[in-house]
C-alpha positions as CSV (number, residue, x, y, z in Angstrom):
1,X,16.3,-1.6,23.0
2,X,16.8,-4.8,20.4
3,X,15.5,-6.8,23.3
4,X,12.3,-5.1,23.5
5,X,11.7,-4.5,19.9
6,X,12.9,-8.2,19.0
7,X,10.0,-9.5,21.4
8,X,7.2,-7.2,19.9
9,X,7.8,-8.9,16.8
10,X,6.8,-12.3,17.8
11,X,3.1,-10.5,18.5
12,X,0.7,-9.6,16.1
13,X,2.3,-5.6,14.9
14,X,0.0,-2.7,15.7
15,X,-1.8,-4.8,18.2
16,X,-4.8,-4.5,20.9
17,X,-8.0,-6.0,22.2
18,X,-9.7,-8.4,19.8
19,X,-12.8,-6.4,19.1
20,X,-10.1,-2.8,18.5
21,X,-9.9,-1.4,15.0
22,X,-7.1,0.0,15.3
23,X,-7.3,2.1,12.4
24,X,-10.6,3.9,13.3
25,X,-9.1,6.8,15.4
26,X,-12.7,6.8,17.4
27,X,-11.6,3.4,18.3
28,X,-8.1,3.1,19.1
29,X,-7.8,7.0,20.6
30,X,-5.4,10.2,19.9
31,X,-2.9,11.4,22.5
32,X,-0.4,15.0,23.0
33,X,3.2,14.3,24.0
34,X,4.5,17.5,25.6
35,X,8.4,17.6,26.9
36,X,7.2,18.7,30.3
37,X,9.2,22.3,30.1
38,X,7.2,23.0,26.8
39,X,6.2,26.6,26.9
40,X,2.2,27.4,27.9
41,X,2.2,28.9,23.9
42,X,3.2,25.8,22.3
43,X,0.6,23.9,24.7
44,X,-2.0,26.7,23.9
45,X,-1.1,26.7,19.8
46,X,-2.0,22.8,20.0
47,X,-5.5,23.5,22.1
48,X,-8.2,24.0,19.2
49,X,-6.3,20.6,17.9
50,X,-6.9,18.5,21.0
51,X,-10.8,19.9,21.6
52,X,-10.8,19.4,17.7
53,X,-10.0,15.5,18.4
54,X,-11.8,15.2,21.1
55,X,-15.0,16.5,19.3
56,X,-14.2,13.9,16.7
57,X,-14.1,11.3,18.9
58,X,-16.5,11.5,21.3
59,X,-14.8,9.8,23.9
60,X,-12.8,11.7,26.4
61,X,-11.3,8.7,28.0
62,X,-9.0,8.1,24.5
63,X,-8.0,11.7,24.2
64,X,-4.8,12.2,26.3
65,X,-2.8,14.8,26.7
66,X,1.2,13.3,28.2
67,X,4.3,14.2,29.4
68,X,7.6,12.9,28.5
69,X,10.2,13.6,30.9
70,X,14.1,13.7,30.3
71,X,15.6,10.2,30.0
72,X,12.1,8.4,29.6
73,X,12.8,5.2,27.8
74,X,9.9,3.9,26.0
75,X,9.0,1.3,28.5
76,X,9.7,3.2,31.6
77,X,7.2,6.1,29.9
78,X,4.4,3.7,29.1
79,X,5.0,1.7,32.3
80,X,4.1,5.5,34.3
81,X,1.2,5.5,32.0
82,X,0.2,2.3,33.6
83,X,0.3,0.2,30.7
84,X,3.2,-2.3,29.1
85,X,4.9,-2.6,26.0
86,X,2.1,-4.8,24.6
87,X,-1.2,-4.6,23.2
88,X,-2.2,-0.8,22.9
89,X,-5.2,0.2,25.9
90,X,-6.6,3.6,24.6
91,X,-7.7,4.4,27.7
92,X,-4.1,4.6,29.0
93,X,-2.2,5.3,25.9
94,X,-4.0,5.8,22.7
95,X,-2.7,4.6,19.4
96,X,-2.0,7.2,17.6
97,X,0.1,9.8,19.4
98,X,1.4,13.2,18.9
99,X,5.1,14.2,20.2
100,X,5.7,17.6,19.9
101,X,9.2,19.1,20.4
102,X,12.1,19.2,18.9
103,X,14.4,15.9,18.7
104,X,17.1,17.4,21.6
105,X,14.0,17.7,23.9
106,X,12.4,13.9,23.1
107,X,15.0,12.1,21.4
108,X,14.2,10.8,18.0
109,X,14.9,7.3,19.2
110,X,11.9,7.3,21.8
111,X,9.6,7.8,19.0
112,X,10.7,5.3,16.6
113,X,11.1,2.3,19.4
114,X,7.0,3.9,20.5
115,X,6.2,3.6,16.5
116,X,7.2,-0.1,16.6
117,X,3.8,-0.6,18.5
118,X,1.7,2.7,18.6
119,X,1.2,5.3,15.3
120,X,3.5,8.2,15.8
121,X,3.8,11.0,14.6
122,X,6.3,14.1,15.4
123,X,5.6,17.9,15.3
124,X,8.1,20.8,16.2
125,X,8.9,24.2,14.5
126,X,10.8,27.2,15.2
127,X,8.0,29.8,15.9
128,X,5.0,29.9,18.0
129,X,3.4,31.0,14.0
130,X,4.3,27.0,12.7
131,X,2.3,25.1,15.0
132,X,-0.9,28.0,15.0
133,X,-0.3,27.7,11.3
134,X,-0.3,23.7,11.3
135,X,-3.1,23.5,13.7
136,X,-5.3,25.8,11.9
137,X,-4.9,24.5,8.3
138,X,-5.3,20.9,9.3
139,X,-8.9,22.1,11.0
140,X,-10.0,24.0,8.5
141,X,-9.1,21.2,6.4
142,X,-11.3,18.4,8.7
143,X,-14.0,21.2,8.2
144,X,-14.2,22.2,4.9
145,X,-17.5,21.0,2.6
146,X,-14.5,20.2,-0.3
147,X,-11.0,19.0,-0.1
148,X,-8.3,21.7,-1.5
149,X,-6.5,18.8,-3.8
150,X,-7.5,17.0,-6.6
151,X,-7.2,13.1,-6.7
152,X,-4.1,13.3,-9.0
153,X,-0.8,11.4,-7.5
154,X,2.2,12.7,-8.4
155,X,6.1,10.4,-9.0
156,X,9.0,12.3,-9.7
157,X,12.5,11.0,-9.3
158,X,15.6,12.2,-11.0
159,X,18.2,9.8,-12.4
160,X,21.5,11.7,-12.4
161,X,24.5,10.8,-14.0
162,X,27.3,8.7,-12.6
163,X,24.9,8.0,-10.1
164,X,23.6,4.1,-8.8
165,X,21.1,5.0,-6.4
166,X,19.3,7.6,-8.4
167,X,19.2,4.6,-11.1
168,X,17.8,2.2,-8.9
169,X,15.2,4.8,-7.5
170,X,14.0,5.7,-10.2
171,X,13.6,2.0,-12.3
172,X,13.0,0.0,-9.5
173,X,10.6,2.1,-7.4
174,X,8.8,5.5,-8.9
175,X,8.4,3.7,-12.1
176,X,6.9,0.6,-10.9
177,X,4.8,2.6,-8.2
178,X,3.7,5.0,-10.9
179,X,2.6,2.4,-13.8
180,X,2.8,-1.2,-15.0
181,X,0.2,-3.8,-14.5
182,X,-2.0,-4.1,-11.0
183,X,-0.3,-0.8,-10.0
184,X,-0.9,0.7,-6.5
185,X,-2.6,3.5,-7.8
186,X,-5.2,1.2,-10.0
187,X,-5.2,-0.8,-6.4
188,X,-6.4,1.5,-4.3
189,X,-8.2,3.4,-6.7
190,X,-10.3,0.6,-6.7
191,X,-10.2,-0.5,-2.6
192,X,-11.2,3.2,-1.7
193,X,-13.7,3.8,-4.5
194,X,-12.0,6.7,-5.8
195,X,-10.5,7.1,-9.4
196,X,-7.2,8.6,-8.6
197,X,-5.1,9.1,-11.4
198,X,-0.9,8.1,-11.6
199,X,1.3,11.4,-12.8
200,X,4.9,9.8,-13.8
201,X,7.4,12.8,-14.1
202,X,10.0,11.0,-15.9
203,X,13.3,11.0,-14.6
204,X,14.2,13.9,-17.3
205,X,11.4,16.1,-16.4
206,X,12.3,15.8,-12.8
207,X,13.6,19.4,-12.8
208,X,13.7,21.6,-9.9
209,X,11.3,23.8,-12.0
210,X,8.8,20.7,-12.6
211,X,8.6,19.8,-8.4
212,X,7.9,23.8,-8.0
213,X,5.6,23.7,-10.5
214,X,3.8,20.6,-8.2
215,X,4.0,22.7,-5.3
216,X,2.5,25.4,-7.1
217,X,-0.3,24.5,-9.5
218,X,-0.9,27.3,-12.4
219,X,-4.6,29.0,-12.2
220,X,-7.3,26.0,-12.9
221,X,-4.9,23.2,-12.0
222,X,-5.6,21.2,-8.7
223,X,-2.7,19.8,-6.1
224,X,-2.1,16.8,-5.9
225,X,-3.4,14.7,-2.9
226,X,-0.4,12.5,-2.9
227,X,3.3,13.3,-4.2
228,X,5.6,11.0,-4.1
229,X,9.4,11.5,-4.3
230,X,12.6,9.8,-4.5
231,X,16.1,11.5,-5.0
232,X,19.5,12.0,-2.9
233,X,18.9,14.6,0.4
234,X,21.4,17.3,0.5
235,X,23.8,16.3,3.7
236,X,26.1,19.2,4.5
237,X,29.2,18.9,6.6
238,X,28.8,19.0,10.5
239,X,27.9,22.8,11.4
240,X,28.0,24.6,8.0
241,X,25.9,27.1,7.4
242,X,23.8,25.1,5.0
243,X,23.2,22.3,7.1
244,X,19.7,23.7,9.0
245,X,18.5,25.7,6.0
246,X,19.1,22.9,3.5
247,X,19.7,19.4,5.3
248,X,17.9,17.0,3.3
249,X,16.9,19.0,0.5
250,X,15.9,17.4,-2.6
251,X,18.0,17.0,-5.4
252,X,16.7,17.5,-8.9
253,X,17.6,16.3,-12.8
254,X,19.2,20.4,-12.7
255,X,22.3,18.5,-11.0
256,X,24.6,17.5,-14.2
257,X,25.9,14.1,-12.1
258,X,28.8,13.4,-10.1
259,X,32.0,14.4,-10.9
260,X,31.0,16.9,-13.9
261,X,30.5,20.0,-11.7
262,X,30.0,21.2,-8.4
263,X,26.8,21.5,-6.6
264,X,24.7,24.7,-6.7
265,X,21.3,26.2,-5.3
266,X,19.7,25.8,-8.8
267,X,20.0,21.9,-8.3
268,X,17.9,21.1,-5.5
269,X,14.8,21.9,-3.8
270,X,14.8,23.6,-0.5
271,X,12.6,25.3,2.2
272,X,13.7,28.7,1.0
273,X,12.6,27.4,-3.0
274,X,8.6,27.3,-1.6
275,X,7.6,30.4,-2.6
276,X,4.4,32.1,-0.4
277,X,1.8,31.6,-3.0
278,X,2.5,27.9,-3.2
279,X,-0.9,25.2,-2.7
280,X,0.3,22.7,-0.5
281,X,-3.1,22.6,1.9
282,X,-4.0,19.4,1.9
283,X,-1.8,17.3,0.2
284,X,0.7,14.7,1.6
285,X,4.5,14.3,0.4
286,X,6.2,11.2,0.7
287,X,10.3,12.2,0.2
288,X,12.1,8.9,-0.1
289,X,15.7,10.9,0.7
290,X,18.5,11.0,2.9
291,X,17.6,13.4,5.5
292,X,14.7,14.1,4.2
293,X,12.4,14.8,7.4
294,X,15.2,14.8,9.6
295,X,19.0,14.3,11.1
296,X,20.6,13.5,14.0
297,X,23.5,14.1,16.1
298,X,25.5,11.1,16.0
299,X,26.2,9.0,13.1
300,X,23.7,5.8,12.7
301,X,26.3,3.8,10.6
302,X,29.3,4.1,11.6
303,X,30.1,1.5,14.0
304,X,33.8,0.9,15.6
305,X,33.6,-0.8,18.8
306,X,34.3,1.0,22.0
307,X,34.6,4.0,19.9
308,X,31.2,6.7,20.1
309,X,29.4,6.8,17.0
310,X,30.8,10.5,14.6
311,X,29.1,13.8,15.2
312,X,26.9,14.6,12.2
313,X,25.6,18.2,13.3
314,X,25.8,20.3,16.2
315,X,22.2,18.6,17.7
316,X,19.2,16.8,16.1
317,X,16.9,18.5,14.0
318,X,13.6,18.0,11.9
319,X,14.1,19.3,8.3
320,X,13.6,22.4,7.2
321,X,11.8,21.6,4.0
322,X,9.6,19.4,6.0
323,X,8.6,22.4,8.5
324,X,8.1,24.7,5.9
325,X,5.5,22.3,4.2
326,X,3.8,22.1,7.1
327,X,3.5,25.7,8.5
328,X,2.8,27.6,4.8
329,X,0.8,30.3,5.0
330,X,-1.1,29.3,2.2
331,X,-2.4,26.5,4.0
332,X,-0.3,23.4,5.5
333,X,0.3,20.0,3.9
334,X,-1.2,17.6,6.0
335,X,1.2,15.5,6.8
336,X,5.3,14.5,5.0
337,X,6.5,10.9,5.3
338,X,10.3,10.8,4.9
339,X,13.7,9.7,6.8
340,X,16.1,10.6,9.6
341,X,19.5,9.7,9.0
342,X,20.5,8.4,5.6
343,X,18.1,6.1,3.2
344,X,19.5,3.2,1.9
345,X,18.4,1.0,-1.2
346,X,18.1,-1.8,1.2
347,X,14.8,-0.2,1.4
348,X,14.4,-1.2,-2.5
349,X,16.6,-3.9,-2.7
350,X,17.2,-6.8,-0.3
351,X,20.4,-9.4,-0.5
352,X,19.8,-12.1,-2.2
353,X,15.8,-11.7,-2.9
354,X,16.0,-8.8,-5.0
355,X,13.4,-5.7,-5.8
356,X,11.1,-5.5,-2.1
357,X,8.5,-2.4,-2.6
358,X,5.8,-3.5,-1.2
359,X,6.5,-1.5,1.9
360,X,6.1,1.6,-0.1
361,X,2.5,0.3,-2.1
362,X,0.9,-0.1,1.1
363,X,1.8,3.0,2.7
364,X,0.5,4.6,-0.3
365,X,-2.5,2.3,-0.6
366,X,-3.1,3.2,3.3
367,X,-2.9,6.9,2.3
368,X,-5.1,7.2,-0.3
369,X,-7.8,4.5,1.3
370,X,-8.3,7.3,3.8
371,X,-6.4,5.7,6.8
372,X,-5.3,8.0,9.5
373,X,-1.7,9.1,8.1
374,X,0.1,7.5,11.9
375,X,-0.9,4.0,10.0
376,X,0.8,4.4,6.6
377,X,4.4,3.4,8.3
378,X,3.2,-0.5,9.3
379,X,4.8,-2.0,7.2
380,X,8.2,-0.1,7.7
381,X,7.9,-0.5,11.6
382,X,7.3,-4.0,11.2
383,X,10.4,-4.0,9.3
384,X,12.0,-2.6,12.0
385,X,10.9,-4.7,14.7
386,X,11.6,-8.0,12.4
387,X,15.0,-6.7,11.5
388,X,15.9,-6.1,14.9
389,X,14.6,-9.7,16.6
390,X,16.8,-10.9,13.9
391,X,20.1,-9.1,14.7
392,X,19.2,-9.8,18.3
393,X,19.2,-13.7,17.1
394,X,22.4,-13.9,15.3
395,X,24.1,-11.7,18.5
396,X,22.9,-14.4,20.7
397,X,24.5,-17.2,18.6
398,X,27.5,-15.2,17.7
399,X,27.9,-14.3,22.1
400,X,27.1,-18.4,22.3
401,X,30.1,-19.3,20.1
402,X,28.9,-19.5,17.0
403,X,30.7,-18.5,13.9
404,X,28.4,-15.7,12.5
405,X,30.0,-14.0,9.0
406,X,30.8,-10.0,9.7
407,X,28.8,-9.2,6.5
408,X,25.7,-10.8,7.7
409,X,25.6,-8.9,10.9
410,X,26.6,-5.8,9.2
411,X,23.4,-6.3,6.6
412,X,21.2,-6.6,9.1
413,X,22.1,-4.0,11.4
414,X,21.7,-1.6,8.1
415,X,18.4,-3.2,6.9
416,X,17.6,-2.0,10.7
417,X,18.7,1.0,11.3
418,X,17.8,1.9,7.6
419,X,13.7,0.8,8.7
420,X,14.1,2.6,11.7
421,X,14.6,6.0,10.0
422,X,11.0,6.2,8.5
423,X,9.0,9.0,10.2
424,X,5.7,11.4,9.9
425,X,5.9,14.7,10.4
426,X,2.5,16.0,11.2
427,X,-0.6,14.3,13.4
428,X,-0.3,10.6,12.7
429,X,-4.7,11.3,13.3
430,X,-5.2,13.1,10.3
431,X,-6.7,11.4,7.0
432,X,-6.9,12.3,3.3
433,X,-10.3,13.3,2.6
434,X,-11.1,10.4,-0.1
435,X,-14.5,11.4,-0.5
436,X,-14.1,14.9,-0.9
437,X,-11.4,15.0,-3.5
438,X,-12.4,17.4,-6.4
């Protein structure tokens, strides 16, 4: 896997045929990932979706709808697909691509080594109701004469007591995303020709109470199109009761820090805090947490060697905030950015080069310019695939007798696996409606 990704890094990222725009989805093409046991309801839910797409395009030959088979690797699914791990061919395997199914039927992995090339995005829920629900709301949403949301974007980040990454979160990334000179928000504001307008909750008004309140605008008020977040995700313990309810959860000023008190409902958001009246149609969360749109089986890192990696929970699963976003009944967000597996301030700070955010100002610039949401995570998977062609590198020295420090390796191999965990939950095709923002 390092071998393939390290050698898609020397290549131009997201790349296809000269005259390919790859971020016009009538270009570069829309495919369906079915596990091929899906049920016939699942594959029916997603129906009015794919004819939706394929309306929208106007090409048949770049709307697919694929299989993925158990133990597909990445390059042995495109290869059946008659196409390499290369430059994306639409008519083979579009560019933006759909898995749907839970991470114990098509392994996280497989979509985060395919989103080091292609735009991926992942969709699974527990009910036949989600994915009518998702699928409905995001058409009626492509559809609609007006956009639900307004063209406010939203930063809220706690900063809790006793508590470094918190700190760092909040003064080295919402704040400098949210305001300060030549901000993203005054960027793309002007690049999409759209007057969006920056909403700092400051780190003491990031209450539980305050996110609900975002979630659920009072009578006049609009949603926002974008909300950002960044906090700790709940992790509970391997197979408590908790841990599929409230993995990943988001954890809110209401905490009084660590060490003065233990840990209670009332100091964090989860999927059973979204109340049924909520207005979430139409807007996209970006949840910069541990956990926050996902977790899986094994431990990412913890490395002993010749020893298998921890158990973390009884399988993998998507979040549960993160599904109930998308599947309201009030009308779905479109789409929530967040991580699988812990989030690590490597994502903020780098060794010896200090504050690195600009990751996280494009994806938002992306967002709000209108791209399809599959695109907003370039910059993260080139991360990946950089990260990983340089662990490969100092592997090969360090296998060829060269004296590579511990510390170095074990930086990278974070910086990695921390890029890796980036990941959309929703149809990587859908776009925010930039021009028909109330």
């Amino acid at each position: 896997m390092l071998g393939n990704v390290a050698r898609k890094s020397t290549e131009k990222h997201l790349g296809g045929a000269f005259d390919l725009d790859l971020e016009d989805i009538t270009q570069a093409g829309w495919a369906v990932v079915f596990h091929k046991d899906e049920s016939a309801d699942v594959k029916k839910a997603l129906g009015p979706l794919i004819e939706h797409r394929k309306k929208g395009i106007g090409n048949d030959d770049i709307v697919k709808v694929l299989e993925y088979r158990d133990g597909d690797t990445v390059v042995g699914w495109l290869a059946r697909n008659k196409v390499g791990f290369g430059p994306v061919d639409p008519e083979k395997v579009p560019f933006y691509v759909l898995l749907v199914g839970g991470p114990d039927k098509i392994p996280f992995s497989f979509g985060q080594l395919l989103d080091a090339v292609y735009a991926v995005g992942r969709l699974h829920f527990d009910d036949l109701s989600g994915y009518q629900r998702y699928v409905d709301s995001l058409i009626r949403y492509e559809k609609e004469a007006k956009a639900p949301t307004g063209k406010d974007v939203v930063f809220w980040g706690p900063r809790n007591k006793n508590d470094r990454p918190t700190m760092l979160s909040s003064e080295y990334l919402i704040k400098p995303l949210a305001s300060g000179a030549k901000s993203v928000i005054e960027r793309a504001s002007k690049s999409a020709k759209v007057a969006y307008k920056s909403k700092l909750i400051e780190p003491a008004g990031s209450t539980k109470e305050n996110l609900l309140e975002v979630l659920n605008p009072g009578a006049g008020k609009l949603t926002p199109a974008l909300l950002f977040t960044a906090s700790h995700g709940i992790g509970w313990p391997n197979g408590h009761a908790n841990q599929l309810p409230a993995q990943g959860a988001l954890l809110c000023q209401n905490f009084p820090g660590l060490g003065l008190g233990p840990l209670k409902p009332g100091h964090y958001l989860a999927a059973s805090d979204l109340a049924k009246d909520a207005r979430v149609w139409g807007m996209v969360a970006f949840n910069f947490a541990c956990y926050s749109v996902g977790t899986p089986d094994k431990d990412r890192f913890s490395y002993k060697p010749g020893t298998p990696p921890p158990d973390i929970a009884p399988k993998p699963f998507f979040s549960a905030l993160s599904k109930a976003l998308l599947s309201h009944p009030n009308g779905s967000a479109l789409g929530v950015i967040g991580h699988v597996e812990r989030a690590w301030q490597n994502s903020i700070m780098t060794e010896g080069v200090g504050q690195q955010i600009q990751a996280f100002e494009n994806s938002i610039g992306y967002i709000l310019m209108g791209l399809p949401l599959g695109y907003a995570l370039k910059d993260f998977n080139e991360r990946f695939a950089v990260q990983s062609a340089n662990l490969t590198a100092e592997i090969d020295k360090a296998n060829g007798g060269k004296p590579v420090p511990d510390r170095q390796l074990a930086q990278l191999w974070l910086e990695r696996n921390d890029a890796e965990g980036y990941l959309l939950f929703g149809d990587p095709g859908a776009c925010l409606r930039k021009d028909k923002l109330q």
